[in-house]
N, C-alpha and C positions, 0 to 999 in steps of 0.2 A: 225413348218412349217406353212406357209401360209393355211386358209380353201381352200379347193377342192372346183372347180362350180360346175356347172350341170354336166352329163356325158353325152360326145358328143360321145363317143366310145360305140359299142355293141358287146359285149362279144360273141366268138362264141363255146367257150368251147376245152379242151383239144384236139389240133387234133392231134400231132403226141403222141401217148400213148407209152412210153418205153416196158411197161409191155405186150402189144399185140403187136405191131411192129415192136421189135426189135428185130437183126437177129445176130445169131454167139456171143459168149463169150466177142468182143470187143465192144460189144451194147446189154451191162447188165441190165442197167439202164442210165436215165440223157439222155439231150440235151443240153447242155450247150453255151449259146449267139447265139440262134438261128439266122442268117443272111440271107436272103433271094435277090435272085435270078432270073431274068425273063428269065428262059433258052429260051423257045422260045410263041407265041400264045398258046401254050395249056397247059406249063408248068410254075409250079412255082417251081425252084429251092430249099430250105432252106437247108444251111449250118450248119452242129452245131457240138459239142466236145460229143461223146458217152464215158459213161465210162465202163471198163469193172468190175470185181466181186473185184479187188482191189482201184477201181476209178480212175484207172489210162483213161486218155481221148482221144481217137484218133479221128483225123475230119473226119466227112462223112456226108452224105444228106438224105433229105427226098423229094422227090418229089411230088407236090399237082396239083389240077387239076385248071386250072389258071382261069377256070369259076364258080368253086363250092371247095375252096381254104382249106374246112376242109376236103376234100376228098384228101387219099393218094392213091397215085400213083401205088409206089413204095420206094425202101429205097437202099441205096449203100450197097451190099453185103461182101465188104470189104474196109476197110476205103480210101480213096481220098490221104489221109497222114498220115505216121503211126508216132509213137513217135520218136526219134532219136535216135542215136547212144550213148553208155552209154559215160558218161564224158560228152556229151552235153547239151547246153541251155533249149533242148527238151525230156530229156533221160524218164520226169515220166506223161507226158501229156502234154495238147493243148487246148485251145479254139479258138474259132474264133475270127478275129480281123474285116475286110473285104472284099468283094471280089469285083475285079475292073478290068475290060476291058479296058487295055491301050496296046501301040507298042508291042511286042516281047511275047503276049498272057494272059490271063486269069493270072492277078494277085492276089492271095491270104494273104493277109498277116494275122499274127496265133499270139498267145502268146504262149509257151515254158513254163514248171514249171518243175524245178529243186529243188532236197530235197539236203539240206546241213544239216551239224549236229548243228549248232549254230543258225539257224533261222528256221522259219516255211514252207518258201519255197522263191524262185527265181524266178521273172516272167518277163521276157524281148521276145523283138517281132523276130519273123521270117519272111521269105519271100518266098513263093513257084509260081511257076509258070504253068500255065496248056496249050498245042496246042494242044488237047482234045476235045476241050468245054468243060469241069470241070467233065471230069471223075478222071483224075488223075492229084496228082501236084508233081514237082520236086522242091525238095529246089536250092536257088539261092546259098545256102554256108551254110555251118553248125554251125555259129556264127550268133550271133543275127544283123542285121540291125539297131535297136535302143538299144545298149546297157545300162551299167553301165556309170556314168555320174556324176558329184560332184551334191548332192541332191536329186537322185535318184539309191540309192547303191542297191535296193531290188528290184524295179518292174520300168518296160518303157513298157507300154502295147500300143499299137497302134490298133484303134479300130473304128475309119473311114479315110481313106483316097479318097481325090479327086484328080483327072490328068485333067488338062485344057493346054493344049498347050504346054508341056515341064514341065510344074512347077506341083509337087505332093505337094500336102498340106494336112495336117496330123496331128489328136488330138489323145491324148493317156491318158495316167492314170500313174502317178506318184508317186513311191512310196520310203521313206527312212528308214521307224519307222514303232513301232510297240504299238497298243494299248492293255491292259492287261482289259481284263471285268471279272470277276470270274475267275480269276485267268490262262485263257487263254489267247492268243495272236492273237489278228486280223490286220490284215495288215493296215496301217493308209496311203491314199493315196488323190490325186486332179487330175485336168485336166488340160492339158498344148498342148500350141501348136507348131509345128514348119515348114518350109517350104521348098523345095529343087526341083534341078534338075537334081537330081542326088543320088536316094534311099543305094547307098552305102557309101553316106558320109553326112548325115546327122546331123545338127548341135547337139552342144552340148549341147549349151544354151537353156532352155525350156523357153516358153512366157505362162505365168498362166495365164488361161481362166477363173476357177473358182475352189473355195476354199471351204471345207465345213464348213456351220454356225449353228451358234449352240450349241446341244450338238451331231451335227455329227461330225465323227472322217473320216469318208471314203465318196469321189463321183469320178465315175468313169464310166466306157464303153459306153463314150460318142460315140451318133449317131448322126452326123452332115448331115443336108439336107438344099438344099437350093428351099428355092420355088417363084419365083419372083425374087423382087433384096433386100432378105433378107434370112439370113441364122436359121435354128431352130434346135437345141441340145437336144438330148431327154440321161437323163444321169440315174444314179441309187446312190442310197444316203444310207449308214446305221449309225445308231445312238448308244448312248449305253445302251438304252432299249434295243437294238435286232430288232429295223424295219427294214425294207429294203425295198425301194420302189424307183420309178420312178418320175423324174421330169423333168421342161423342163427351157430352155435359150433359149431367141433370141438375134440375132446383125445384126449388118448391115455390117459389112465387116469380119466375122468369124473369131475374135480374141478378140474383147471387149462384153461382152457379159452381157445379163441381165437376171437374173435367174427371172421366173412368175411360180411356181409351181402350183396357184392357174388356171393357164388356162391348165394341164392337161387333164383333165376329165374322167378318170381311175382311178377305185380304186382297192382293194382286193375283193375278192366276200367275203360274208358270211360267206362261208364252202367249204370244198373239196380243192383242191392241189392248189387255189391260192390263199386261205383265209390269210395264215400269211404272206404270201408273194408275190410279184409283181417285176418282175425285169427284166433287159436286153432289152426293147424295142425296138424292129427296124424296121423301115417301109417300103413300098414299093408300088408306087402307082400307080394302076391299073385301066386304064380308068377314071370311074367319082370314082373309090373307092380307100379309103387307106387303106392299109393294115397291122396291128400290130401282130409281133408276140413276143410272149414274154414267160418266165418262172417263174415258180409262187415258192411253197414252196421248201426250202431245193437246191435253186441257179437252178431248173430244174430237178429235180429228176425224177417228173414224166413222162416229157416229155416239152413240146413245145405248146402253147396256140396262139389263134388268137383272136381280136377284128377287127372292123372294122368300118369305117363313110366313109359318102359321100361327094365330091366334087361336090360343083357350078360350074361356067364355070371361074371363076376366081382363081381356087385353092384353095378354101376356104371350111373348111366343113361345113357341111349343122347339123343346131343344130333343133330337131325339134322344131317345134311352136315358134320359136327365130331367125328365120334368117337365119346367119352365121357366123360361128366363123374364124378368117383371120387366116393363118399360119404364126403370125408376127404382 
């Protein structure tokens, strides 16, 4: 991979902690694809997959103070959505995919993990909806939205969508194969895009955004933003050393994309729960500040971690003693 620059992100340390924050046997451990949320002026929403004592993951939230963002709130006392119905796409857990404010209320959409006896697991996307304000979501139908699909027989994860005028547009994580390292099997997947106006009939055909190089085998839980009039992809990559970390894509119209891992500016810390690991980034940005949250060793085991940089007046964040660095 590309060297990392300078680091323009500052680390704010573990703030949602499993281990002291987490309430009830369905919030054992883990925060999984933390997602975050501007509920209202003094709240910060974050979304994320708890698991319970068999890792199985239901969604629920952690609430932060939207002026002092490693301060928690509170925490959903029982999950937002719980797994499905057995035989279902969703019967053994969930992550977050994204949450979006469009017509008919507080859209959710989730990943579903299904155990079969011949693969390692099933992961295709759901769709819940919430007229709450995101206390609770109803599924739209108990079948997946992006199903099974020629070249994607194992995983169609959906993991940011945007709604601009009728059109939802939508990158996911693609998966058919499976890679064997020490004689295990890790899911081998990419990123793909596609477009609609109409969440129930979604095409078949996937448009690749990007591909893993290398000796990576998996990049996925693409987070797509747009700042200006260019779009920036914040994705998660593992190789078959075992890394797993975060990198980033820009384009100009959110389908041809150019991977720059080198303008990052995040890395592992040294030690403690993000050192071997760095993953699932997603931002959210607050006033002149941006805000990352992300999970570190063991996909979030221990919880939900925050970074943060500042914004010029142009979107741009501010690198010390160096300027600015542009988003794009």
């Amino acid at each position: 991979m590309p060297a990392r620059n300078r680091q323009i992100w500052t680390k704010r340390g573990l703030v949602f902690d499993a281990a002291r924050h987490g309430v009830g046997g369905w919030m054992r451990h883990s925060a999984l694809t933390p997602t975050p949320w501007l509920l209202d002026e003094e709240r910060i929403r974050v979304y994320a997959g708890f698991r319970d004592g068999d890792g199985v993951s239901r969604l629920g939230y952690a609430d932060l103070a939207a002026d002092e963002p490693t301060r928690v709130l509170g925490v959903s006392k029982r999950p937002v959505l719980d797994i499905g119905r057995g035989g279902c796409f969703d019967d053994n857990g969930m992550i977050l995919g994204d949450v979006v404010a469009a017509p008919g209320g507080l859209h959710l959409f989730y990943v579903g993990f299904q155990q079969v006896a011949k693969a390692k697991f099933l992961a295709f996307s759901g769709l819940a909806l919430s007229t709450d304000g995101g206390e609770r979501f109803q599924r739209v139908q108990e079948t997946p939205i992006l199903d099974r699909a020629p070249r994607r027989s194992t995983i169609a994860a959906i993991h940011s969508a945007h709604y601009d005028d009728g059109l939802w547009r939508l990158w996911y994580a693609v998966g058919d194969d499976w890679e064997s390292i020490g004689g295990r099997p890790f899911p081998r997947y990419h990123i793909c895009y596609a477009e609609t106006r109409d969440l129930s009939a979604i095409p078949r055909g996937d448009r690749i955004c990007l591909l893993p190089g290398g000796d990576e085998y998996r990049i996925g839980r693409p987070r797509v933003y747009r700042f200006g009039d260019r779009y920036v992809m914040y994705f998660t990559w593992g190789d078959r050393a075992g890394r797993y970390q975060p990198g980033v894509a820009f384009s100009d119209d959110g389908v041809q994309w150019e991977r720059h891992d080198e303008a990052l500016g995040i890395e592992p810390s040294r030690d403690g729960w993000d050192a071997r690991a760095l993953c699932y980034p997603a931002l959210l940005r607050h006033g002149r500040r941006l805000l990352m949250f992300y999970n570190g060793n063991d996909m979030g085991q221990a919880g939900f971690g925050l970074a943060e940089a500042a914004l010029d007046e142009d979107l741009r964040i501010v690198t010390a003693g160096e300027g600015a660095h542009a988003l794009g």
